[in-house]
C-alpha positions in Angstrom: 81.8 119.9 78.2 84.7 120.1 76.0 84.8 118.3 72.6 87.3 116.9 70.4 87.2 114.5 67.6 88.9 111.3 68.7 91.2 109.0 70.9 94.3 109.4 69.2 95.4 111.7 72.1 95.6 109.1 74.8 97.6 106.0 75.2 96.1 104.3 78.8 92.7 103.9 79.5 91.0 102.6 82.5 87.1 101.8 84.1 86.0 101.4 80.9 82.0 101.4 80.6 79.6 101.1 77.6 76.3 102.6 77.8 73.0 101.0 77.6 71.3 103.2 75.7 73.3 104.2 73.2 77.2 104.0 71.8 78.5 106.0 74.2 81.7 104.9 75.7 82.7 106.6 79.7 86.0 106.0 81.0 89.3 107.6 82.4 92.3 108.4 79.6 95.5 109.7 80.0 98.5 109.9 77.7 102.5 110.2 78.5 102.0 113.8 78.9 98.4 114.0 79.8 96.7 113.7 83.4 93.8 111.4 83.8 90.2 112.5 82.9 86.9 111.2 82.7 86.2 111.0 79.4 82.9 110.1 77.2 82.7 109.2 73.3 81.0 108.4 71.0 81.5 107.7 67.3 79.6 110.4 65.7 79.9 112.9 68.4 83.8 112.5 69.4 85.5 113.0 72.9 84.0 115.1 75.4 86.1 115.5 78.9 83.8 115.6 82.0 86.6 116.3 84.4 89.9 116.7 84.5 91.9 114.7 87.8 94.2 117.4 88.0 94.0 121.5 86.9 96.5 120.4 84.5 98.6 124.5 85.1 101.2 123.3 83.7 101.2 123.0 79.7 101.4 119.6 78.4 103.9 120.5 75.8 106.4 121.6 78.8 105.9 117.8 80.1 108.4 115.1 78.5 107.3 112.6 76.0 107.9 109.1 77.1 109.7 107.3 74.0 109.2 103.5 74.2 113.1 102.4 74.1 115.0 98.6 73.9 118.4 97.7 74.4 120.6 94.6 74.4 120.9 93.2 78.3 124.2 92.2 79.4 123.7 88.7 78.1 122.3 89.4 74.8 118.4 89.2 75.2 116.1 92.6 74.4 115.6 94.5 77.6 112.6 97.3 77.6 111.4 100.4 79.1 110.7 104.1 78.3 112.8 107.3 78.0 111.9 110.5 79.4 114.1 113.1 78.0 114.4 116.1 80.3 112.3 118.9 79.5 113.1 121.9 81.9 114.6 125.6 80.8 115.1 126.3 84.0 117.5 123.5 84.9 119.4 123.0 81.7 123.1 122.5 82.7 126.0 122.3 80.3 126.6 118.9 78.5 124.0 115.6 78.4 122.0 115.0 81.2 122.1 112.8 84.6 119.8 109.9 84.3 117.2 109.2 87.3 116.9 105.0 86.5 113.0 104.1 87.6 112.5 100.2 89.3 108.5 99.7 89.1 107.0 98.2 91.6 105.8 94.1 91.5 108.3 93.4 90.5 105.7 91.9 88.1 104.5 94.7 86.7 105.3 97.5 84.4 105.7 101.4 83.9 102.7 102.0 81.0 102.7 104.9 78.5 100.3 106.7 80.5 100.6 109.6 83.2 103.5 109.6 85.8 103.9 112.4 87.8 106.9 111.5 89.6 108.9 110.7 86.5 107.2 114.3 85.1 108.5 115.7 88.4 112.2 115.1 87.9 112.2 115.1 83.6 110.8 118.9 84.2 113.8 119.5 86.1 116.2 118.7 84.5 117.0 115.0 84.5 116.5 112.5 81.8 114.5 109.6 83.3 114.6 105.7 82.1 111.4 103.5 83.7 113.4 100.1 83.3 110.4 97.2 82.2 113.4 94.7 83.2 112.6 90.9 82.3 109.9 90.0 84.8 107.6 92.8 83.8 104.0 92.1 82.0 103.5 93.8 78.7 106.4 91.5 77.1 104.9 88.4 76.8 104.9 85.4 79.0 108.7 84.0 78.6 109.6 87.7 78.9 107.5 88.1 82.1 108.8 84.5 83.3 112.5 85.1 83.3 112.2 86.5 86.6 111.2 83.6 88.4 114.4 82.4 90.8 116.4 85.4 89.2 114.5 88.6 91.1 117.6 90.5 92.3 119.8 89.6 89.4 118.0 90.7 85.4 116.4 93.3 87.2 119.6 95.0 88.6 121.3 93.9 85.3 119.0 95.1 82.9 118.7 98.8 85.0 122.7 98.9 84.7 122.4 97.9 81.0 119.8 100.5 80.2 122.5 103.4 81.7 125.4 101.7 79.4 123.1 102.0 76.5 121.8 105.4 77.2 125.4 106.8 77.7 126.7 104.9 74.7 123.7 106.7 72.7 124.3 110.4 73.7 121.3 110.5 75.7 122.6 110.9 79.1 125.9 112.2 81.1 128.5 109.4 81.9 128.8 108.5 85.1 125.7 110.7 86.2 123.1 107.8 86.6 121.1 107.5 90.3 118.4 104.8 90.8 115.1 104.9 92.3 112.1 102.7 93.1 109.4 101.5 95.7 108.6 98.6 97.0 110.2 96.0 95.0 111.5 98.5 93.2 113.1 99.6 96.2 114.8 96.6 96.7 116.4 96.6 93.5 117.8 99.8 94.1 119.6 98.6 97.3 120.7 95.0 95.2 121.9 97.0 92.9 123.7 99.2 95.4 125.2 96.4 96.7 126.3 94.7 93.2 127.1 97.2 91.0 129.2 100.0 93.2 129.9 102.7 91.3 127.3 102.5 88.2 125.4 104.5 90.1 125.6 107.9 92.0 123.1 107.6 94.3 120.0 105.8 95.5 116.9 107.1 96.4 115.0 103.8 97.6 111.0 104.1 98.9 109.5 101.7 101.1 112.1 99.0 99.5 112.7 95.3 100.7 116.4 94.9 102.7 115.9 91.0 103.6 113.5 88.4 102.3 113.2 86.7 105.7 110.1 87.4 107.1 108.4 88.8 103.7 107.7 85.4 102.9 105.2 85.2 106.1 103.1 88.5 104.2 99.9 86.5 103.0 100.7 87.6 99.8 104.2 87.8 99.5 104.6 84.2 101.1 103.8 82.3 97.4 105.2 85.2 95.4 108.5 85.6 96.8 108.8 81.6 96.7 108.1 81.8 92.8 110.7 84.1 92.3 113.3 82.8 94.7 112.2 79.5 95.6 110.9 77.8 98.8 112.0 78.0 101.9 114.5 76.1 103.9 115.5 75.1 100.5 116.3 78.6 99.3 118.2 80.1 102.5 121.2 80.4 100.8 119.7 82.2 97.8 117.5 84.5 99.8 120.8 85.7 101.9 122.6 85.9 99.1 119.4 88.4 97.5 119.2 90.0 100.4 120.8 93.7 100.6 120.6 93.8 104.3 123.2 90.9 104.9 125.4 92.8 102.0 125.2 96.7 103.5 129.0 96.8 103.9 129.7 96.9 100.2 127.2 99.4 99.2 129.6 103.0 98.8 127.2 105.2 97.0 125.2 107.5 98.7 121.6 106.6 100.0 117.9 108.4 100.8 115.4 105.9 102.2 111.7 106.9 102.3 109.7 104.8 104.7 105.6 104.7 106.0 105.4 104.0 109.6 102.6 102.1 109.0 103.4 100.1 106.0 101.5 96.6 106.4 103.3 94.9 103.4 107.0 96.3 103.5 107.3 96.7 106.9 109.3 99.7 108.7 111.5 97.1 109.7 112.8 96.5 106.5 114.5 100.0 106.6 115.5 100.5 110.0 117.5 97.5 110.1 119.4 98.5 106.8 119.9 102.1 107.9 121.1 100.7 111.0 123.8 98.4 109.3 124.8 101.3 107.4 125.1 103.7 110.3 127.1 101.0 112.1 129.6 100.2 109.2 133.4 101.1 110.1 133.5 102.9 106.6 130.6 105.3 106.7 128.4 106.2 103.6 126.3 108.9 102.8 122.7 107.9 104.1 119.7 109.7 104.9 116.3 108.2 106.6 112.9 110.0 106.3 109.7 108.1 108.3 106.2 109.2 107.7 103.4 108.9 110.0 100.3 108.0 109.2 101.3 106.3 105.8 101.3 102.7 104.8 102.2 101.3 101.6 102.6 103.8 99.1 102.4 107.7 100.6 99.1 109.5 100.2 98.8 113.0 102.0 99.8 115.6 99.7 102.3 117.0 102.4 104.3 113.5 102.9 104.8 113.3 98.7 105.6 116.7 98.6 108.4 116.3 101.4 109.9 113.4 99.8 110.2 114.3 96.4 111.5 117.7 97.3 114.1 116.0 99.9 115.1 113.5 96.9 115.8 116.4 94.5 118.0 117.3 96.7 119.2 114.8 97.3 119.7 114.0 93.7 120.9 117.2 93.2 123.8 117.0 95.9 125.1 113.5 94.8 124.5 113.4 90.8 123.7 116.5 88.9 126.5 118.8 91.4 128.3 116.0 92.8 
């Protein structure tokens, strides 16, 4: 096994178990630039890694840093999240770079400082990332975390577009070369903010994302969750129409990729064939493309489906934002 002195390395740690025997501490680490590995230490013999979750070819020094980053929203209060300053030789263009704005899923969650490949993926090539930790996420404390409730669909699409103003405005990315991406509820705040804030935005790249909130609410999960964030329904309609990109697709002007699992349980593929189909039926077309998986559910798992997509989003990305 492989030995080194200490923790200081890693930022995320996970699965956490304490010997019986002795001091010894096993668990998974990873760090902004570092893949997860099974780990072991102990306070007189250090860090040993058992096994590394990836072959790790790449060097971690040609990975980006995530740089924990805060900003003043549009009405004043802190917003939070992490910068990922492009790393790539190889894609290097002439000026500051586009910025790829990342929606976590949840939306009551939040982007950690430990490993994410797919931010990794497009910071190695060329594009600075921001994973937005809009109000609503956990991490924050609880009145940070609780400012989502009746507002999902409004901070978080303000706080992403804040976070671009702010980058811009501090040298750290290209004006006016900003797309948005997400899954899940992170999806659906990249088609809300489609919808809201034309123009801010070059593109969308939107993953398994929510187009109406009728008929998530029936989701044995979803049914208490989205009534905490948008309120009960009949009460609500008006508010969950109003939330609810699908009924809104003939202002959205900026180009679109949707990525959906034909057998998605929780976000069903009805979500995204009824948006692509108001899209494709508008008067005033916009640029839209549609990619269905089968065999995946919530979240994509085979190695050829994530491959596909994120190779069809960079060029997607690359089409619309970095050569558009």
């Amino acid at each position: 096994h492989e030995r080194l002195t200490d923790l200081d390395e890693y930022t995320y740690f996970t699965q956490i178990v304490v010997a019986a025997h002795d001091e010894t501490v096993a668990l998974i680490a990873s760090a902004g630039r570092i893949p997860p590995r099974v780990i072991s230490y102990h306070p007189e013999r250090g860090v040993r890694i058992h096994r590394r979750g990836s072959a790790e070819t790449v060097a971690l020094t040609a990975h980006a840093q995530p740089q924990p980053i805060s900003w003043t929203g549009h009405d004043g209060d802190a917003v939070h999240g992490l910068y990922y300053p492009p790393t790539s030789e190889r894609f290097t263009g002439v000026g500051l770079p586009p910025l790829l704005v990342y929606i976590h899923g949840g939306p009551t969650s939040q982007t950690q400082a430990r490993y994410e490949p797919v931010h990794q993926y497009f910071a190695t090539r060329g594009l600075a990332v921001l994973a937005v930790n809009h109000r609503g996420s956990t991490g924050y404390g609880r009145a940070y975390a609780r400012q989502l409730y009746g507002q999902w669909g409004y901070y978080d699409v303000e706080d992403a577009a804040s976070g671009v103003a702010h980058l811009v405005a501090q040298g750290l990315a290209a004006a006016g070369q900003a797309a948005i991406m997400g899954g899940s509820a992170g999806g659906y705040t990249v088609l809300q903010s489609l919808v809201d804030k034309p123009g801010v935005y070059r593109a969308g790249v939107c993953l398994y994302g929510i187009s109406s909130h009728f008929g998530m609410e029936t989701h044995k999960f979803e049914e208490r969750y989205t009534a905490l964030l948008l309120g009960d329904l009949p009460a609500a309609a008006a508010l969950y129409r109003q939330r609810s990109p699908l009924y809104h697709a003939d202002r959205i002007r900026d180009p679109l990729i949707l990525f959906q699992g034909a057998e998605d349980n929780v976000v069903p593929r009805s979500q995204s064939d009824l948006i692509v189909a108001a899209l494709a039926a508008r008067a005033n077309p916009v640029a839209h493309e549609y990619h269905v998986y089968d065999g995946e559910g919530h979240g994509f798992t085979q190695p050829a489906t994530i491959e596909a997509y994120l190779l069809a989003a960079l060029r997607f990305l690359q089409q619309h934002v970095v050569n558009g």
